[in-house]
C-alpha positions as CSV (number, residue, x, y, z in Angstrom):
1,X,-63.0,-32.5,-46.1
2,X,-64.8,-34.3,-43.3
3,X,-64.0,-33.0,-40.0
4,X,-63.0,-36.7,-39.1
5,X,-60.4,-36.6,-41.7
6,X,-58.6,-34.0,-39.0
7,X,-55.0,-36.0,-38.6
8,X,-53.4,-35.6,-41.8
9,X,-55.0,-32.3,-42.5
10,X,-53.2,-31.1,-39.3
11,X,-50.4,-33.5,-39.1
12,X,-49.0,-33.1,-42.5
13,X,-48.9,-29.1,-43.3
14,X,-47.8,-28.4,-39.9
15,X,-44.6,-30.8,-41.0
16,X,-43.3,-28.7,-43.5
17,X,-45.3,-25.7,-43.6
18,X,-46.6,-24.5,-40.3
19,X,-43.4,-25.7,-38.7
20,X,-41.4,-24.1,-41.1
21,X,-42.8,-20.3,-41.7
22,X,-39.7,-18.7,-41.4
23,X,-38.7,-15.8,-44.3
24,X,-37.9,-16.8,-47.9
25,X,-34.1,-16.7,-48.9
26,X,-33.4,-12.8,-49.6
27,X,-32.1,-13.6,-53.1
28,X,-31.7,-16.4,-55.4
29,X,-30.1,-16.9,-58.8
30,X,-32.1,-17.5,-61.8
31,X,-29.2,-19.2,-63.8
32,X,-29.8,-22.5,-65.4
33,X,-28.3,-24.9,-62.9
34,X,-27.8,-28.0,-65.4
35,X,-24.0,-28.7,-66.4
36,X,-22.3,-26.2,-63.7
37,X,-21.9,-27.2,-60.1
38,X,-24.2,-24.5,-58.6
39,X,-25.0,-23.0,-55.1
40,X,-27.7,-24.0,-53.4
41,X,-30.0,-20.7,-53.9
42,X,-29.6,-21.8,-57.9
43,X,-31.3,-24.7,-56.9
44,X,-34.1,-23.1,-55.0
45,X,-34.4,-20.5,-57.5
46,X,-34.9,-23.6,-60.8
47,X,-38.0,-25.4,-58.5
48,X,-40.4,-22.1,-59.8
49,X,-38.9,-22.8,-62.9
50,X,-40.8,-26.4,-63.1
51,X,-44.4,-25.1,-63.1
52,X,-44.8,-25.5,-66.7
53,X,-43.3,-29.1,-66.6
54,X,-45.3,-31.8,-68.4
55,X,-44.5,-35.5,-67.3
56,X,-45.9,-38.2,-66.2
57,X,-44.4,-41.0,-63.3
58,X,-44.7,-42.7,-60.1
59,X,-44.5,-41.5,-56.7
60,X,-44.3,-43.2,-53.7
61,X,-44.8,-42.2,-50.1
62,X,-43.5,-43.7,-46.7
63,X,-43.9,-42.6,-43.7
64,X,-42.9,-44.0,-40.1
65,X,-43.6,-41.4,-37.4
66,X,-43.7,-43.6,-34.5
67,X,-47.2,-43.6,-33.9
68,X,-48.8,-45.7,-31.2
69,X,-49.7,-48.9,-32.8
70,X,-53.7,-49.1,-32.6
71,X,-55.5,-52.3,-31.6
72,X,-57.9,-53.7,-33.4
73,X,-60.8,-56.4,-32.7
74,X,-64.6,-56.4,-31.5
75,X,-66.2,-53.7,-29.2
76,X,-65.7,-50.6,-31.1
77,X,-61.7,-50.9,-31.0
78,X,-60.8,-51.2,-34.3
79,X,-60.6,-48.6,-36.6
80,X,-63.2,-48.2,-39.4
81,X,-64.1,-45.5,-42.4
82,X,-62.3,-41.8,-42.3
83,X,-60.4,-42.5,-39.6
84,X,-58.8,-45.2,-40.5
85,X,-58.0,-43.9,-44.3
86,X,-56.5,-40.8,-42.3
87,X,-54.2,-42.8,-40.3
88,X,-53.3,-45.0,-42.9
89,X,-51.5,-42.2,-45.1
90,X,-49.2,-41.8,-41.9
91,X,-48.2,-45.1,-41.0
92,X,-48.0,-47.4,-44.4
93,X,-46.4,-46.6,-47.8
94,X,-48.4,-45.4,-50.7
95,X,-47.9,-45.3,-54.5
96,X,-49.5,-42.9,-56.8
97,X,-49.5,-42.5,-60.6
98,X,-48.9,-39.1,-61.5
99,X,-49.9,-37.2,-64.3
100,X,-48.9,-33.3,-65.4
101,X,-49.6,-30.8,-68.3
102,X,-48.6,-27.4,-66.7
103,X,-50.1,-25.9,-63.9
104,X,-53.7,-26.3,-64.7
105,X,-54.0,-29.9,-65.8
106,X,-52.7,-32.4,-63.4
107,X,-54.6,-36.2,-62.3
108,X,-53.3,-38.3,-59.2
109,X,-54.2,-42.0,-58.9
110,X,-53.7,-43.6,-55.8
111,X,-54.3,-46.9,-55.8
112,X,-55.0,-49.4,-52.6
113,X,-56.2,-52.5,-52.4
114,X,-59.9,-53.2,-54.7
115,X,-59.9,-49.4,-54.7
116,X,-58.5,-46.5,-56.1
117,X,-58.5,-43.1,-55.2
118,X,-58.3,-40.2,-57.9
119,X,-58.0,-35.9,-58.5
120,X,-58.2,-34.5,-61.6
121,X,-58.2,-31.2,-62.2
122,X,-58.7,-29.4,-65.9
123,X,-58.5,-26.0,-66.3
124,X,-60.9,-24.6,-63.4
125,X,-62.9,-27.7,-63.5
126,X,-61.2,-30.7,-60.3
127,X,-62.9,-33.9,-59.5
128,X,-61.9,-36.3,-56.8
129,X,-63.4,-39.5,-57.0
130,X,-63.4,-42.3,-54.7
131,X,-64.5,-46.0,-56.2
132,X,-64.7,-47.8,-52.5
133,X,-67.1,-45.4,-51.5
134,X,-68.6,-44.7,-55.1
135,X,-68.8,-41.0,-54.5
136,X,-67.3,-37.9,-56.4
137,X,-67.0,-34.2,-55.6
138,X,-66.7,-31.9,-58.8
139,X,-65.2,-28.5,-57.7
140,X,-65.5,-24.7,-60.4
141,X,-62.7,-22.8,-58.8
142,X,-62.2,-19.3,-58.9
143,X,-59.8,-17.6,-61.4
144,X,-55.9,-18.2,-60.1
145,X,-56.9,-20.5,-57.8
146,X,-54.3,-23.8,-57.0
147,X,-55.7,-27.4,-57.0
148,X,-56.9,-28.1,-53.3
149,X,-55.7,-30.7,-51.8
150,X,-56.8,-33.1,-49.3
151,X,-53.9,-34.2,-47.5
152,X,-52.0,-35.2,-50.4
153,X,-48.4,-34.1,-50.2
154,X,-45.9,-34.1,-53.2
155,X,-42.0,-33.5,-53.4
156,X,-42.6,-30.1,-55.2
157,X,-45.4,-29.2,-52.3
158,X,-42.7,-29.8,-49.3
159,X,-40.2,-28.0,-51.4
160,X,-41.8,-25.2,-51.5
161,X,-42.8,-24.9,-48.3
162,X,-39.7,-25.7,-46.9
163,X,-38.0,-23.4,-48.8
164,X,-39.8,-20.2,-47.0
165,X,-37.4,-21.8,-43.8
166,X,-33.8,-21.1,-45.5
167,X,-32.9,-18.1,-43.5
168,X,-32.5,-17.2,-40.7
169,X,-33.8,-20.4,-39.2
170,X,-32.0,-23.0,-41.4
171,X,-28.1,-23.8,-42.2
172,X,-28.2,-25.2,-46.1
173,X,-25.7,-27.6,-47.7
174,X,-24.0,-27.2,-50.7
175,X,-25.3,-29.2,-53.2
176,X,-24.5,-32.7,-54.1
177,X,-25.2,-34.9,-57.0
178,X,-27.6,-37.7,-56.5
179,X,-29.6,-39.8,-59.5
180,X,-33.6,-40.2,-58.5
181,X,-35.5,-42.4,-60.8
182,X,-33.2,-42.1,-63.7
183,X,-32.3,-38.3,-63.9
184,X,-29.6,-36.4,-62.8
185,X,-30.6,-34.5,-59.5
186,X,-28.4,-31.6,-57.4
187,X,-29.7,-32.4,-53.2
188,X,-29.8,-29.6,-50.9
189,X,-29.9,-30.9,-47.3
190,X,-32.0,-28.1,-44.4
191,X,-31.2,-28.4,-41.2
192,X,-32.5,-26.2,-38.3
193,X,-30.6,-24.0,-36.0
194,X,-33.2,-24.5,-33.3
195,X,-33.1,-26.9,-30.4
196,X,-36.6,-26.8,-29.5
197,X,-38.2,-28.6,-33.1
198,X,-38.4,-32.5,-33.7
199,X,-37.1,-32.2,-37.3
200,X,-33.4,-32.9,-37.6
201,X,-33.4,-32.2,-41.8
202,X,-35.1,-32.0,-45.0
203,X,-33.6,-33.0,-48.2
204,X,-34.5,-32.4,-51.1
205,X,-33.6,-33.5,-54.5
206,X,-34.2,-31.5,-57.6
207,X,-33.6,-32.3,-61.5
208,X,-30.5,-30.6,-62.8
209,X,-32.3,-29.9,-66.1
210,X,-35.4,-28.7,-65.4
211,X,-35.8,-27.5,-61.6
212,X,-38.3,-29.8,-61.1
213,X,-38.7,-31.7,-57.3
214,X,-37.9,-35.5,-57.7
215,X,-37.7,-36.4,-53.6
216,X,-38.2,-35.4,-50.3
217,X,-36.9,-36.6,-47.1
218,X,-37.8,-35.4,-44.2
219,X,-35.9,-37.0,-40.4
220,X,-36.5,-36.4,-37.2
221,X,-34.2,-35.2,-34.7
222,X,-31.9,-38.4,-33.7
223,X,-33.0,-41.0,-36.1
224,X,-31.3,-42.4,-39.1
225,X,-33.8,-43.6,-41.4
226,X,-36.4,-40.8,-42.5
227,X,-39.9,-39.9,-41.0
228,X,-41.6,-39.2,-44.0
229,X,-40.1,-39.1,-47.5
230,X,-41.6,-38.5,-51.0
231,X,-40.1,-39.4,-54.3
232,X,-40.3,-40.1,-58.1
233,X,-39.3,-44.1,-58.5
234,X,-40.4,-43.5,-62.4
235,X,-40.7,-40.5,-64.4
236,X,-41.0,-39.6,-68.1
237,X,-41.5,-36.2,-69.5
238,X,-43.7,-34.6,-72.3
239,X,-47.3,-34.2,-72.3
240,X,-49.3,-37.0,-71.1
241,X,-52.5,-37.8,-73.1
242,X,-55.3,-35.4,-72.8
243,X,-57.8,-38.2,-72.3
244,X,-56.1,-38.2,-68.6
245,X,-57.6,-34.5,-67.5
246,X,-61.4,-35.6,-68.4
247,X,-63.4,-37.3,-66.0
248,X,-66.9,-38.3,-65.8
249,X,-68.2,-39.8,-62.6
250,X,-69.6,-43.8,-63.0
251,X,-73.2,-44.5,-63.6
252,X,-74.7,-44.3,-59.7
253,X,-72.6,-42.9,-58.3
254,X,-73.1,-40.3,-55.6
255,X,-71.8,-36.4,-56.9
256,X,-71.3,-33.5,-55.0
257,X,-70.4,-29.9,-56.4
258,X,-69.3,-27.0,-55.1
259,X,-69.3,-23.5,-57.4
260,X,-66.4,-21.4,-56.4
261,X,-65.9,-19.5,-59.5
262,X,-67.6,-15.9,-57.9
263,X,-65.4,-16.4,-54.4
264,X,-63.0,-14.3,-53.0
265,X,-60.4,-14.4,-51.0
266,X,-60.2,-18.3,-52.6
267,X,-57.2,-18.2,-54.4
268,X,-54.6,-18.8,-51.7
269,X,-54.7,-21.8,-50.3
270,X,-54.4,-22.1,-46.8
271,X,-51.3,-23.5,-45.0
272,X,-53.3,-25.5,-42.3
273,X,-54.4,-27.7,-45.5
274,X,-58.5,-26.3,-45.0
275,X,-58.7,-28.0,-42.3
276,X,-61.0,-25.6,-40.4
277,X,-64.6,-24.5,-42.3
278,X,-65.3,-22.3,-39.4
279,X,-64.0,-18.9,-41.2
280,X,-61.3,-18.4,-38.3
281,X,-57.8,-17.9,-39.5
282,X,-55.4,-20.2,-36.9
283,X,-53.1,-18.8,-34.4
284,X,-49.5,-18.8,-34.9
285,X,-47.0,-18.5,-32.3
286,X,-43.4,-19.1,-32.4
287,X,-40.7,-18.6,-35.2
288,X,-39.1,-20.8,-38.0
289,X,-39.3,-24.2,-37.5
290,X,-40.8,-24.1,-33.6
291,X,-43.7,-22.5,-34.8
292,X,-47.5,-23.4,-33.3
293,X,-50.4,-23.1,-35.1
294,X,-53.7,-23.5,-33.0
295,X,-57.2,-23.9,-34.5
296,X,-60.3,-22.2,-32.8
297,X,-62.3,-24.5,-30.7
298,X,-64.8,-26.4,-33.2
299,X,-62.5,-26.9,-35.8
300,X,-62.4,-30.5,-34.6
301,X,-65.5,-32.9,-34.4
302,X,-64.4,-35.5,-31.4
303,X,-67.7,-37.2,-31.8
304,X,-66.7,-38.5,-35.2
305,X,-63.5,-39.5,-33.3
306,X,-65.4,-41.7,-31.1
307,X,-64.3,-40.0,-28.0
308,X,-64.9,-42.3,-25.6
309,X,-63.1,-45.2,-23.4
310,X,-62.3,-47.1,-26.6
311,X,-62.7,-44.3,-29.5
312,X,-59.9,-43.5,-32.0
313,X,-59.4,-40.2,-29.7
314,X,-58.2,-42.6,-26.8
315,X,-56.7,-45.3,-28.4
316,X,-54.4,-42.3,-30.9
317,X,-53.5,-39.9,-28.0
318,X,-53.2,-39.5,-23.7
319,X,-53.6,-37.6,-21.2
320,X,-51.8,-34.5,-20.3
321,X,-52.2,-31.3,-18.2
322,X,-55.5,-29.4,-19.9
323,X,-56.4,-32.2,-22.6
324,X,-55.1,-34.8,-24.6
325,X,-52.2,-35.3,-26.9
326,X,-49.8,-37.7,-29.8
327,X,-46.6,-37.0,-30.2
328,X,-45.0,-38.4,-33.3
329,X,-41.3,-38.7,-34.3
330,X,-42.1,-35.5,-36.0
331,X,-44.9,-33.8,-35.4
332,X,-46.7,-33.1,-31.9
333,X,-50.8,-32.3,-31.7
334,X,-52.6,-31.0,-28.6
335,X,-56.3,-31.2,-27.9
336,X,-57.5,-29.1,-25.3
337,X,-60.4,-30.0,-22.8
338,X,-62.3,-26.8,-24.3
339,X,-61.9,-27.7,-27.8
340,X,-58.7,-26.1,-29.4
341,X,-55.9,-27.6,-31.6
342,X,-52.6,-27.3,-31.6
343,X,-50.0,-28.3,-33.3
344,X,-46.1,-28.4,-34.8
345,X,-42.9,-29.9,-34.9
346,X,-41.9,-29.7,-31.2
347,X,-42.7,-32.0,-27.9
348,X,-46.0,-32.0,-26.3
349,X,-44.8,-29.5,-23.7
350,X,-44.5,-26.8,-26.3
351,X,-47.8,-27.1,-27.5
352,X,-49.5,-27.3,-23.7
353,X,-47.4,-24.2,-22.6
354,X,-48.6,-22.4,-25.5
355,X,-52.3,-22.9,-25.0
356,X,-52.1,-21.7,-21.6
């Protein structure tokens, strides 16, 4: 990822990961939920049941965080290239064609406007492929490894993340029926215990037949409508055709590669979404869903920011005691004057009393 792609690799995992790294539920029952009314650790336990779902649909993505609406116009103010793409996925909706055959074949096509964005992964082989900019990146991963993402978020990605914040941080409903595009779902709603985190619940919604993740809402501490949610509006299953998992870049265009297949330590994915290359591993402080995590100095690259009177860095964030900051409907992120990051579902005070 390119370090000015930083927002929605910090933003978006700190939402429902980094905020929420609280213990997994101590036990959960392995029962078939479909045709009983079940509890809600039935329906935790069915979502590891859907890795070896085959389906194809389409998902859609909105988000409305609150963000500071950016000007645009001559002299450097409006927003062009990375950037822009990066706040795009957090303040407009997106739809995506979907495409799975088990855990090791899966292709996602986001579409925008003359362009189209696309990852494929088959077997250890993932490609992601851009046609506005006409360039691809082929990636061998290692043995076990899960498809990386880049800032892509699906309702099976915030269910499991959320899930490791069920006890002792989180109160969780009883289940209630809901239908999500077409099939019979049981929804479990999260809400923290804590005071001190902007996230007021996460719902999620999960087929009664086979445990697989249909939507996720996520809302912010006093609002109605949610902050970010993630759901199926189609979905059909059985195997989609294998024709979808091969991909062969365009004639000209412009291919990276990078050969993972001898590296270690590759295999779990890192909850602050790669967003640092520097080797460091983040700093976490806090519990369950007021938790901080703060990347090393370097991790961001302000000059790709344009940080400057009328750079993105300016325009996005302001002033506060040690550096600069945004805070979102949901999510808060701090930049300190000597280079760190942090971030996490809490106010901008958190974040500046914990650099200190």
């Amino acid at each position: 990822m390119k370090k000015s792609a930083w927002l929605p690799a910090v933003i978006a995992p700190v939402v429902v990961a980094g905020a929420v790294a609280a213990p997994m539920i101590a036990s959960a029952a392995n029962d078939p939920i479909a045709g009983t009314k079940p509890t809600a650790a039935d329906v935790i336990a069915s979502i590891a049941q859907s890795s070896d779902a085959q389906y194809s649909g389409k998902l859609v993505q909105t988000s409305d965080l609150g963000l500071p609406e950016l000007p645009t116009g001559s002299g450097g103010s409006s927003l062009e290239g990375d950037a822009s793409d990066a706040l795009g996925l957090l303040t407009s909706s997106h739809t995506a064609r979907v495409y799975v055959d088990g855990p090791d074949k899966q292709r996602v096509q986001l579409t925008q406007q003359l362009a189209e964005q696309d990852l494929v992964r088959n077997g250890s082989d993932v490609w992601t492929w851009d046609s506005k900019e006409r360039t691809a990146t082929h990636v061998t991963l290692p043995d076990g490894a899960t498809t990386p993402r880049d800032g892509a978020t699906t309702p099976a990605q915030i269910a499991r993340q959320a899930i490791d914040a069920i006890t002792p941080s989180t109160t969780v409903s009883k289940p209630a029926e809901v239908r999500v595009a077409g099939h019979d779902a049981w929804q479990i709603t999260l809400t923290p215990k804590s005071s001190g985190t902007l996230v007021g619940s996460v719902r999620l919604a999960v087929d009664q037949q086979t445990g697989l993740p249909l939507r996720a809402t996520i809302a912010a501490t006093g609002q109605d409508d949610p902050a970010v949610q993630v759901g199926f509006t189609s979905l059909s299953y059985g195997a989609p055709a294998a024709r979808l998992f091969d991909f062969t870049p365009p004639s000209g265009a412009k291919v990276q590669t990078k050969d993972l297949s001898d590296a270690t330590g590759h295999a779990h994915h890192h909850r602050d979404g790669g967003a640092h290359r520097t080797g460091a591993e983040p700093t976490v402080t806090g519990t369950g869903w007021s938790t901080i995590a703060e990347l090393p100095a370097g991790s961001v690259d302000r000059s790709a920011l344009g940080d400057d009177a009328s750079g993105l860095l300016n325009q996005v964030t302001k002033a506060v005691d040690g550096g600069r900051a945004v805070q979102t409907s949901l999510v808060s992120v701090y930049l300190t004057d000597d280079g760190r990051v942090l971030a996490g579902a809490v106010p901008v005070s958190a974040l500046v009393a914990a650099a200190k």
